[in-house]
N, C-alpha and C positions, 0 to 999 in steps of 0.2 A: 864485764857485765853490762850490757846492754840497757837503761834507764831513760823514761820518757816520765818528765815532770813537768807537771801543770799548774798555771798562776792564773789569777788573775778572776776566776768566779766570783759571784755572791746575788746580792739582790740590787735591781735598778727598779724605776719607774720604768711604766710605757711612754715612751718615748726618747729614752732614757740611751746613756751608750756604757760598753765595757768591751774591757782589752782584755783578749785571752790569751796567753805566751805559754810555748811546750816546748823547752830546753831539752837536747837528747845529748847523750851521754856514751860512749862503746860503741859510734859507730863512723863509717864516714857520711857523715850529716848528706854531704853535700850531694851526694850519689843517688840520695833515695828521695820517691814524689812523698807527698807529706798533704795529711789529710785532715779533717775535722769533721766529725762525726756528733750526732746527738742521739738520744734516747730518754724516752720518757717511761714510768713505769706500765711494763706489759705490754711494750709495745718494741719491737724493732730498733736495732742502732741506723739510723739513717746518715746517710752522706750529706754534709753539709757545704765544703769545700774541697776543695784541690790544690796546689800549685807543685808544680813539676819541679825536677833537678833543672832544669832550664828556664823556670821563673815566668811558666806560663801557668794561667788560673780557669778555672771551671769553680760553678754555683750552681744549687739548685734553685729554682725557678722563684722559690718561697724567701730567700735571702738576697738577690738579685738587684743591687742597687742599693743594699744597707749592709751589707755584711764583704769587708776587704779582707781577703786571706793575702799575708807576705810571710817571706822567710830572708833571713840575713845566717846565711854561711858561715860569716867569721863567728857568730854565737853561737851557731848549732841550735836556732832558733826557728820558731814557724808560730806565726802570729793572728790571730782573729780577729778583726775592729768589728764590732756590733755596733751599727748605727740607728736609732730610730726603732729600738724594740718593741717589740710585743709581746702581751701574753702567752701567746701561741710559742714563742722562739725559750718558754721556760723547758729546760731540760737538765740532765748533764753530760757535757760536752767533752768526748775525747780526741785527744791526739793519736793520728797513724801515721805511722813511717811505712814504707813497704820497697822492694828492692829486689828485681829476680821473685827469690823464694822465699826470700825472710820478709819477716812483717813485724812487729813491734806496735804495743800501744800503753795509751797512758791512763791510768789510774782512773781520770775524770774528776770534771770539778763544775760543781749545781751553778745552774744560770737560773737564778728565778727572779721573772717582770712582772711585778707586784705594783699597784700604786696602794 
């Protein structure tokens, strides 16, 4: 069975950071690009990040400079650094796996940038 679990949500200040961690579970981690995705209510899940099975990265333009996406293999891990938040960056945040034709995602977990 196939499982994508996520850590590491809650509430920051603006300007504030948090670490988002999506632990997978049933597959070969390694194989598949691995994504980060937001959505706010009523509105579209939007791409947030990237990093390939080859450890290259892609950002949207709005995260670009504050937001590191990594992944470490041997955990079957894929990691979000949020740096320097903002209001705007309150959502909640899922993790994607995708591979060929399968896809996978995670649960989601609320990022709200409150002061």
């Amino acid at each position: 069975q196939v499982r994508l679990e996520e850590y590491g949500g809650g509430l920051a200040q603006p300007g504030g950071s948090l670490r988002l961690s999506c632990v997978a579970s049933g597959i070969t981690f390694r194989s598949y690009i691995a994504n980060w995705y937001r959505q706010t209510p009523g509105k579209q899940r939007d791409l947030v990040a990237t990093v390939t099975s080859g450890g290259s990265t892609n950002y949207v333009d709005s995260v670009k400079g504050r937001f590191t996406v990594s992944r470490d293999n041997s955990k079957n891990t894929v990691f979000l650094e949020m740096n320097s938040l903002k209001p705007e960056d309150t959502a909640v945040y899922y993790c994607n796996v995708h591979y060929l034709f399968l896809n996978y995602w995670g649960q989601g977990t609320q990022v709200t940038v409150s002061s």
